[in-house]
Backbone and ligand atoms as CSV (ligand in chain L), in Angstrom:
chain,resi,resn,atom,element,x,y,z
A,1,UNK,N,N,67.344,-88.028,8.104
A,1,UNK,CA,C,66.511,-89.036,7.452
A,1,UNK,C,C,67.123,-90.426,7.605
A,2,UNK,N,N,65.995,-90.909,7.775
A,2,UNK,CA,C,66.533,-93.002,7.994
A,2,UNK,C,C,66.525,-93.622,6.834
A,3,UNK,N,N,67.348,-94.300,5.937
A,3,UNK,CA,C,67.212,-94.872,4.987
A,3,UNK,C,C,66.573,-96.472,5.123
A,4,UNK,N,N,65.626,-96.637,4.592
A,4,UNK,CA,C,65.047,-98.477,4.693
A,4,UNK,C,C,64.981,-98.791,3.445
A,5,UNK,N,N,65.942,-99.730,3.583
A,5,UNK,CA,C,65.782,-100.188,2.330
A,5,UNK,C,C,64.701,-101.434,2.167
A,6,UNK,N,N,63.930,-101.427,0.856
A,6,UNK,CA,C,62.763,-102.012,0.562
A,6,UNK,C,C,63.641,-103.202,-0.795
A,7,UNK,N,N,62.936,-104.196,-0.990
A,7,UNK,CA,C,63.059,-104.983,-2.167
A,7,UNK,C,C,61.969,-105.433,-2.861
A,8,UNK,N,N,61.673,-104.828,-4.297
A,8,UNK,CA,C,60.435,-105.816,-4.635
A,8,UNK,C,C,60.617,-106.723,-5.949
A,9,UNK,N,N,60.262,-107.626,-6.489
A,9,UNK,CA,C,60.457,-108.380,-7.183
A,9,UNK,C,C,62.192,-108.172,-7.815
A,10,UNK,N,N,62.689,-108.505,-7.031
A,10,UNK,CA,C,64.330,-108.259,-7.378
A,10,UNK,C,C,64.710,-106.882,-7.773
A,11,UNK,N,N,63.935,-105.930,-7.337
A,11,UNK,CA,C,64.669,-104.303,-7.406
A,11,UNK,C,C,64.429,-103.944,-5.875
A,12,UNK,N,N,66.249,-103.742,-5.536
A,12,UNK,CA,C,66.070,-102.616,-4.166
A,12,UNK,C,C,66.036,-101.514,-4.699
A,13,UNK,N,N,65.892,-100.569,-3.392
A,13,UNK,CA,C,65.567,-99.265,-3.239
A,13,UNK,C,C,65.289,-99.021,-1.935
A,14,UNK,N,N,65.671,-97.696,-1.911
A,14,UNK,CA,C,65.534,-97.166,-0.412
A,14,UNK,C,C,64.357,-96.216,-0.118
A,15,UNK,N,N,63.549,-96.138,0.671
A,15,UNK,CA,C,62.480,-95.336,1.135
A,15,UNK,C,C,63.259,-94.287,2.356
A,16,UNK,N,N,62.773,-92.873,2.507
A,16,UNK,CA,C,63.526,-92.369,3.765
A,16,UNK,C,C,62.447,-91.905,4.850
A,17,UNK,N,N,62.698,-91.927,6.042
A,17,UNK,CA,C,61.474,-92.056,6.919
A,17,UNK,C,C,62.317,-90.738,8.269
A,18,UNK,N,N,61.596,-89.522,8.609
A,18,UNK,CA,C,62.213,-88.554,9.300
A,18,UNK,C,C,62.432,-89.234,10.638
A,19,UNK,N,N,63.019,-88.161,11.315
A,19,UNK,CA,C,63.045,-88.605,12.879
A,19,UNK,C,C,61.949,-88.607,13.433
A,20,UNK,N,N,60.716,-87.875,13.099
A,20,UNK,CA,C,59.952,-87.843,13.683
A,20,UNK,C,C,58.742,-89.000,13.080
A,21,UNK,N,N,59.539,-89.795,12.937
A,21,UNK,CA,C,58.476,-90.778,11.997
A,21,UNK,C,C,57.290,-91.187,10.898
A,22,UNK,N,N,57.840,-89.412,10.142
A,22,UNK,CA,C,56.561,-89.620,9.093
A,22,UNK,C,C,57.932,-90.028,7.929
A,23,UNK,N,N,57.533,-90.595,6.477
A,23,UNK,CA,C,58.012,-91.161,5.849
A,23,UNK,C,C,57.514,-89.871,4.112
A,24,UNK,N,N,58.937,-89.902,3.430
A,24,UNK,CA,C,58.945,-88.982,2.582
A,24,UNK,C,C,58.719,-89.793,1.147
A,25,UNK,N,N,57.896,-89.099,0.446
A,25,UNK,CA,C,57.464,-89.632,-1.189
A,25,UNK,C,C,58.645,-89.755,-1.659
A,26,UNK,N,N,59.081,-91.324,-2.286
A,26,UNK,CA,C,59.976,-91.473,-3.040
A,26,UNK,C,C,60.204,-90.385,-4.302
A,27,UNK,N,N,59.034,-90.105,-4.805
A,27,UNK,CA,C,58.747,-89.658,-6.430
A,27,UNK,C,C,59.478,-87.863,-5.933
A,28,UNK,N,N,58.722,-86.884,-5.173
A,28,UNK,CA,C,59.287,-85.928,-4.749
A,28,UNK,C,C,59.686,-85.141,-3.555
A,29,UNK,N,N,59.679,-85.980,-2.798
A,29,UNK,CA,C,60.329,-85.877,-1.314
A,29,UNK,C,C,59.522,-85.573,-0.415
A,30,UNK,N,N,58.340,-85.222,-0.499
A,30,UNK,CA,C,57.702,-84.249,-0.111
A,30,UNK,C,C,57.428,-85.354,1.305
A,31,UNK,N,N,57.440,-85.242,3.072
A,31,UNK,CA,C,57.157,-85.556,3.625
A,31,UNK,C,C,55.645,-85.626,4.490
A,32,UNK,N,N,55.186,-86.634,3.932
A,32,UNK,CA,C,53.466,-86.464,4.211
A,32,UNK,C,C,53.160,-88.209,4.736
A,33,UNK,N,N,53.629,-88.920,4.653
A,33,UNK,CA,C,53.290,-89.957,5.179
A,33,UNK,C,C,53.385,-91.112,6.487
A,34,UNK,N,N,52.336,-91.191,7.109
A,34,UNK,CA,C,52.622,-92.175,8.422
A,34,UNK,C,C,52.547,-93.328,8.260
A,35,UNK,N,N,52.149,-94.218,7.069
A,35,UNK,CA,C,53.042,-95.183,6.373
A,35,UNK,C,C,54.058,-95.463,5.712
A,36,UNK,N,N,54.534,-95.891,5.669
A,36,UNK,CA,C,55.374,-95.854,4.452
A,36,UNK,C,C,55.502,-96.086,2.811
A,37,UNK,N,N,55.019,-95.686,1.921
A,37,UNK,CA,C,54.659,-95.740,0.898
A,37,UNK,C,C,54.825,-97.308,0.090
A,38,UNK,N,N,55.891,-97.729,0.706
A,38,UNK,CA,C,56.212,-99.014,0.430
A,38,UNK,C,C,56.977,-99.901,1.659
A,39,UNK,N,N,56.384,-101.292,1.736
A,39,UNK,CA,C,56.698,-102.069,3.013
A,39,UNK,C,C,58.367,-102.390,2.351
A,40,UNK,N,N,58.991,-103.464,3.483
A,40,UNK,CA,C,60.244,-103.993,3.225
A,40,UNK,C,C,60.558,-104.663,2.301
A,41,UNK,N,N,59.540,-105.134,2.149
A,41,UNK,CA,C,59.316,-106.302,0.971
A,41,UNK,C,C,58.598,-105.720,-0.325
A,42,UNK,N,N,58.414,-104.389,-0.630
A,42,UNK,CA,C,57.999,-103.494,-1.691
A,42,UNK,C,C,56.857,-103.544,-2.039
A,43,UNK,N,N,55.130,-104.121,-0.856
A,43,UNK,CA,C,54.648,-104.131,-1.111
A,43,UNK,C,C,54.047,-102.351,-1.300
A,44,UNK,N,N,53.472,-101.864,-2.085
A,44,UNK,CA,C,52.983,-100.188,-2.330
A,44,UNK,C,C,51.416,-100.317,-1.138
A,45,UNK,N,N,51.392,-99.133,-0.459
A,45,UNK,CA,C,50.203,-98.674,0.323
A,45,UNK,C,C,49.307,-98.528,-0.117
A,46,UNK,N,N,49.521,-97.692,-1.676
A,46,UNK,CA,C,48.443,-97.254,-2.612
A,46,UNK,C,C,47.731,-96.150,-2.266
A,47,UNK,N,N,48.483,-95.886,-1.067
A,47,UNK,CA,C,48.122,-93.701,-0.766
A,47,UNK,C,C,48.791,-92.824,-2.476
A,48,UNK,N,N,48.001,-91.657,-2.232
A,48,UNK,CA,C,48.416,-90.694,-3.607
A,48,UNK,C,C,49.324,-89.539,-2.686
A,49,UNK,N,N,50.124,-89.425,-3.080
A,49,UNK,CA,C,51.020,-87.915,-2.800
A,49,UNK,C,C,50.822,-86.844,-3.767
A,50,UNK,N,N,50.831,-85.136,-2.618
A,50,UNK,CA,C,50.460,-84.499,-3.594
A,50,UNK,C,C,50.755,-84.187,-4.908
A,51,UNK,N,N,52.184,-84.880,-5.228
A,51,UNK,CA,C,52.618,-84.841,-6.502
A,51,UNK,C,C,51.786,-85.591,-7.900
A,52,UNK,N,N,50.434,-86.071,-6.862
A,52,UNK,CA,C,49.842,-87.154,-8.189
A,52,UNK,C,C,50.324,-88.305,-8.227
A,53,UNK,N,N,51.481,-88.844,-7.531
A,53,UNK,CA,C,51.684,-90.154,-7.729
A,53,UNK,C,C,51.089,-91.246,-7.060
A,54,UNK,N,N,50.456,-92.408,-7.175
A,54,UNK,CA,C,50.032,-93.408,-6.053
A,54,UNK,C,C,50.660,-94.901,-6.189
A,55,UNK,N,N,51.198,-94.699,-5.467
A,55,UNK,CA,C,52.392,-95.738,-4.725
A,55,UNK,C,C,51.538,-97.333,-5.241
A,56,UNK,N,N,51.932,-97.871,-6.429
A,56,UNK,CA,C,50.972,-99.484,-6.663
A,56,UNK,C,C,49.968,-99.237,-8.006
A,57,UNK,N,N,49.730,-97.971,-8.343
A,57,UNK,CA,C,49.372,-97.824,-9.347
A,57,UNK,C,C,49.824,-97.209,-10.484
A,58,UNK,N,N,50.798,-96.135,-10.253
A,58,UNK,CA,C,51.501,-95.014,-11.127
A,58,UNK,C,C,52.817,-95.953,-11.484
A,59,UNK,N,N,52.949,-96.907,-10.741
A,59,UNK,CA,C,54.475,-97.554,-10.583
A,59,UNK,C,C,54.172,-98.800,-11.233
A,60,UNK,N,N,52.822,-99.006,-11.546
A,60,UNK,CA,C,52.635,-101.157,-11.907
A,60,UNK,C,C,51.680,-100.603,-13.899
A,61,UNK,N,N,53.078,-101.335,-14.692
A,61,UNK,CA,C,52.334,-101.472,-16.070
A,61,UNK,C,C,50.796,-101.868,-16.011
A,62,UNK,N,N,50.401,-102.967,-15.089
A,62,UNK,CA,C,49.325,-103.766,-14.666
A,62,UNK,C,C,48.312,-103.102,-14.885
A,63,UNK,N,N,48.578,-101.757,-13.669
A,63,UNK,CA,C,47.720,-100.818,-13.911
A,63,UNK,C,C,47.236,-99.462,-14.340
A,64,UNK,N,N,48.655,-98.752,-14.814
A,64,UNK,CA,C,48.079,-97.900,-15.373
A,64,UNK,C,C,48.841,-98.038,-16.966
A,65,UNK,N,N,48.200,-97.224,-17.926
A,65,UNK,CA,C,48.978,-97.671,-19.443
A,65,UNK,C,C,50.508,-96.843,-19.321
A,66,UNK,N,N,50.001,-95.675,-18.404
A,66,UNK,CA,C,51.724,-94.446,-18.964
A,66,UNK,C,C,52.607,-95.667,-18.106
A,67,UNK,N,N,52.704,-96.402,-16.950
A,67,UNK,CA,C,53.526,-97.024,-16.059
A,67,UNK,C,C,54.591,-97.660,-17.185
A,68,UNK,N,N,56.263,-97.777,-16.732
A,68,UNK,CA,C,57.085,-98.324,-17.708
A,68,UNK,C,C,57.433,-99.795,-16.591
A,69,UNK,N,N,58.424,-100.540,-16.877
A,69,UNK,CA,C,58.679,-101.381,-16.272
A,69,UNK,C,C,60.212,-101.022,-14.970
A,70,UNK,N,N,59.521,-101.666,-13.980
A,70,UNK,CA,C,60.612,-101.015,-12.676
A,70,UNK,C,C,59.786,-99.724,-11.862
A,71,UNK,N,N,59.989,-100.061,-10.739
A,71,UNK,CA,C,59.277,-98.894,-10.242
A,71,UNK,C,C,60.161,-97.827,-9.939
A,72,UNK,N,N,61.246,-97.714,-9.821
A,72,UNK,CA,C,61.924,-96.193,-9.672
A,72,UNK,C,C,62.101,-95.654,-11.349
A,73,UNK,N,N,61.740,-96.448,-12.156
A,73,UNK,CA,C,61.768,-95.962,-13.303
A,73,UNK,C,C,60.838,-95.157,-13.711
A,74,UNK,N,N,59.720,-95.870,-13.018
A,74,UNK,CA,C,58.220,-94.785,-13.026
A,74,UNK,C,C,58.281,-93.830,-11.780
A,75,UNK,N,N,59.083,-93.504,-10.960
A,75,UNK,CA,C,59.355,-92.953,-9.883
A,75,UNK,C,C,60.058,-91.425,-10.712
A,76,UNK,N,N,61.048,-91.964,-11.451
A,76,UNK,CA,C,62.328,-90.891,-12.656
A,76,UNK,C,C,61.312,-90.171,-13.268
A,77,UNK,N,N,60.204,-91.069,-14.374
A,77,UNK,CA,C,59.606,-90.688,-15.121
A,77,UNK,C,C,58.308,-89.475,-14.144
A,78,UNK,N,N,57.904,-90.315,-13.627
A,78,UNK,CA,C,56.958,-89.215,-12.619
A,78,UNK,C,C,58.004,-87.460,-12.098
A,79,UNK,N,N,58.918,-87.910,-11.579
A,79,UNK,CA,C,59.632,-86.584,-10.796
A,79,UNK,C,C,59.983,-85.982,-11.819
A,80,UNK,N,N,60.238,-86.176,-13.092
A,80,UNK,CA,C,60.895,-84.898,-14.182
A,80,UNK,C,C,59.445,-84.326,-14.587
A,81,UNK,N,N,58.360,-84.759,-14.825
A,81,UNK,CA,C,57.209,-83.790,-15.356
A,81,UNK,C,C,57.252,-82.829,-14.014
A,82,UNK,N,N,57.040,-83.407,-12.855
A,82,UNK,CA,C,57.107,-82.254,-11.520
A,82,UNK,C,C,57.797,-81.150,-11.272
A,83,UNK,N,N,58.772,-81.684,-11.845
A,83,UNK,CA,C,60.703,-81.041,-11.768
A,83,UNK,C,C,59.934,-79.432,-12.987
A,84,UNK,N,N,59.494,-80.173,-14.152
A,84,UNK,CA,C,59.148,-79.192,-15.444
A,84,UNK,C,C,58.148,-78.325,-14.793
A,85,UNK,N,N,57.173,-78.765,-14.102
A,85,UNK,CA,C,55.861,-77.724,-13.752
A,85,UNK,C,C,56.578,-76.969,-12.798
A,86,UNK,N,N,57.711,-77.320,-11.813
A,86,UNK,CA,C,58.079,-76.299,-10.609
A,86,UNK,C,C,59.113,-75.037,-11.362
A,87,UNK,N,N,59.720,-75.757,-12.287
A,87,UNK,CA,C,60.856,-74.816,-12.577
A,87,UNK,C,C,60.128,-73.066,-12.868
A,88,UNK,N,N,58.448,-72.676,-13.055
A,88,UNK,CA,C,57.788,-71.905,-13.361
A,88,UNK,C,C,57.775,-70.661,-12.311
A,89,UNK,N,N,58.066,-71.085,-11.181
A,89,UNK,CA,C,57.530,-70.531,-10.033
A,89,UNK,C,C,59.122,-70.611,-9.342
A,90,UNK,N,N,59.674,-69.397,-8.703
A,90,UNK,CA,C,60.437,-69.027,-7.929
A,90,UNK,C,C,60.068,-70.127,-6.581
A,91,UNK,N,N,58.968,-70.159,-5.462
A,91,UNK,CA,C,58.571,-70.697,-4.395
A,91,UNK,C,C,58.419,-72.146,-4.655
A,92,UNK,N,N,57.668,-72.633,-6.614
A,92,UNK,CA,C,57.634,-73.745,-6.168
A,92,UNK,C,C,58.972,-74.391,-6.545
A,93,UNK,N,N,59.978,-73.770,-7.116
A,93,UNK,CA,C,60.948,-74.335,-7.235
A,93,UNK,C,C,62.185,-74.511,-5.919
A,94,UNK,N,N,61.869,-73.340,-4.837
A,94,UNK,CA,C,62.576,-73.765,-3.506
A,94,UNK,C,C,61.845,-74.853,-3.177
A,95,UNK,N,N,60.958,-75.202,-2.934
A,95,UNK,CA,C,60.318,-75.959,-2.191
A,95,UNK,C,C,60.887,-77.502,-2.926
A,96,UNK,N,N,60.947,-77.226,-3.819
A,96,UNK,CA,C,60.907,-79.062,-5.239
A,96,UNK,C,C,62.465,-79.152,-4.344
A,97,UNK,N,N,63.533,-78.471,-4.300
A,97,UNK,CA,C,65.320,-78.500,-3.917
A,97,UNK,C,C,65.266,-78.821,-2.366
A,98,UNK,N,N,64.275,-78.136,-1.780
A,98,UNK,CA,C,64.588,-78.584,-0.116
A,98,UNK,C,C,63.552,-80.095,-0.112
A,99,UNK,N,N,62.641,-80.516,-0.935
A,99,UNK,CA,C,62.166,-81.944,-0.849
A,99,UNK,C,C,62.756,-82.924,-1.499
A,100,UNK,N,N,63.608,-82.603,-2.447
A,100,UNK,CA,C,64.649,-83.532,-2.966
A,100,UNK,C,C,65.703,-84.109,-2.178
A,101,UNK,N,N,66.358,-82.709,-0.902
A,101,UNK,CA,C,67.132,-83.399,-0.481
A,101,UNK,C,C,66.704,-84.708,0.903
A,102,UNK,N,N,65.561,-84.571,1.024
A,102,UNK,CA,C,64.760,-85.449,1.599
A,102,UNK,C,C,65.291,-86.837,1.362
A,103,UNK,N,N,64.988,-86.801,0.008
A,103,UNK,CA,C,65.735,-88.103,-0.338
A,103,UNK,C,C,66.837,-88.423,-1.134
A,104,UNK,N,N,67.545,-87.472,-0.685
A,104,UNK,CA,C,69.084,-87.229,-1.166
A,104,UNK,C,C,69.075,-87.385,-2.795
A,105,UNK,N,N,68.479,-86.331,-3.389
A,105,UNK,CA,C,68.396,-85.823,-4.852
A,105,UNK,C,C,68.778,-84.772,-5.209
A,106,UNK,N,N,69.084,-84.409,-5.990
A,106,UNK,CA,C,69.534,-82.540,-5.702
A,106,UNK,C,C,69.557,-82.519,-7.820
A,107,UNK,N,N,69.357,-81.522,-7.454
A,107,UNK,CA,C,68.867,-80.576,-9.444
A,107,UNK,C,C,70.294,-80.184,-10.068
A,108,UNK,N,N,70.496,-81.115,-10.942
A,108,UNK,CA,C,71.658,-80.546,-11.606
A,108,UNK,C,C,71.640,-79.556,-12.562
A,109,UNK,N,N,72.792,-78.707,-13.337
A,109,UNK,CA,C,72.317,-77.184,-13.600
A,109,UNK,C,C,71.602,-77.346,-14.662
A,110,UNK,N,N,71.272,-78.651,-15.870
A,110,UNK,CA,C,70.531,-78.885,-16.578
A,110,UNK,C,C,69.038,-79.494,-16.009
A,111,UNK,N,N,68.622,-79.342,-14.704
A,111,UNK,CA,C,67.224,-79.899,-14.037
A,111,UNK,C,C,67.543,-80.908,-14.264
A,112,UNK,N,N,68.576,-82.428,-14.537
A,112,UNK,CA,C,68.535,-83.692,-14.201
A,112,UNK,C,C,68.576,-83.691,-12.725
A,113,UNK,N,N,67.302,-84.748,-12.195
A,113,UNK,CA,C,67.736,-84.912,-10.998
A,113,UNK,C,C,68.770,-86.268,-11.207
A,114,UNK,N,N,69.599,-85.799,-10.134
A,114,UNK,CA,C,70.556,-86.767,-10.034
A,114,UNK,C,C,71.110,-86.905,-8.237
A,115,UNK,N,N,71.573,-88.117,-7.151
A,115,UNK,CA,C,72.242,-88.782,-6.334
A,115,UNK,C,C,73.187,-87.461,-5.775
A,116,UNK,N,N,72.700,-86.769,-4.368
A,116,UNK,CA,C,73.581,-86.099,-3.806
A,116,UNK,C,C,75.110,-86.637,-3.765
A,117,UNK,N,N,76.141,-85.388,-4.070
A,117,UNK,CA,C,77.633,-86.380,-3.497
A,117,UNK,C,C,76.957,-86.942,-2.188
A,118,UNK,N,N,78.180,-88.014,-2.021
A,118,UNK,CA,C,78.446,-88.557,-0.664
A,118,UNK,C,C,79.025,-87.418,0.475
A,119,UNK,N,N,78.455,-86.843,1.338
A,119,UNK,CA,C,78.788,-86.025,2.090
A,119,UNK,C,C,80.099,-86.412,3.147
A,120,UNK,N,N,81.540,-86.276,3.168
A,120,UNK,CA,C,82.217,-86.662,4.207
A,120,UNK,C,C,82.222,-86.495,5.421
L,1,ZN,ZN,ZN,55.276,-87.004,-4.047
C-alpha cells in the first residue's frame, strides 16, 4: 500500500492507494475505490463505501447531525460501530482484520482499533 498523505483545513492524514491503483476506505479498509476518497488537499469525493460511510457527508457536522468535529474523528467514530456489528460473525470478523491492515490498523485484544507497530 502507498501512503498519500492528504491535508484538510489544518488536519493531515493519510489515505492508502494499492499497487494496483484502486484506493482503500479510510473508515474500514475495505478496497473499492478508483478515486480516492479524498484529494491532496482533503477535498471528499462523496462516494459511499460499503461500510455506510460517505466521504463529505458522514465526516462534515455541516451535514449530517451524528458528524463530530475532525474528520478522522468521524472516521474512529464510524469504524467502532463496524468493528461491534463484525465481532458477531467468525467470516465477518476475518475479513474487518485483513481490511484494517489495509490501512495499517489492527484490533487490539479489547476491539480498540489502534496504529500497527512500526514493522522493522
Ligand atoms: Zn468503508
Amino acid at each position: 500500500m502507498k501512503p498519500i498523505r492528504c491535508e484538510a483545513s489544518g488536519e493531515a492524514f493519510t489515505i492508502y492507494q494499492s499497487e494496483d491503483g484502486s484506493y482503500c476506505c479510510p473508515v474500514c479498509g475495505a478496497l473499492e475505490f478508483s478515486i480516492p476518497p479524498y484529494d491532496s488537499e482533503g477535498r471528499p469525493s462523496f462516494e459511499m463505501c460499503h461500510c455506510g460511510f460517505e466521504f463529505g457527508y458522514d465526516d462534515s457536522p455541516l451535514a449530517s447531525k451524528d458528524a463530530v468535529v475532525g474528520i478522522q474523528a468521524n472516521w474512529s467514530r464510524w469504524r467502532r460501530g463496524w468493528v461491534e456489528r463484525a465481532v458477531v460473525s467468525p467470516e465477518a470478523f476475518a475479513t474487518l482484520e485483513g481490511q484494517l491492515k489495509n490501512i495499517r490498523l489492527r484490533l487490539a485484544f479489547d476491539l480498540l482499533v489502534v496504529p500497527e507497530e512500526n514493522e522493522t
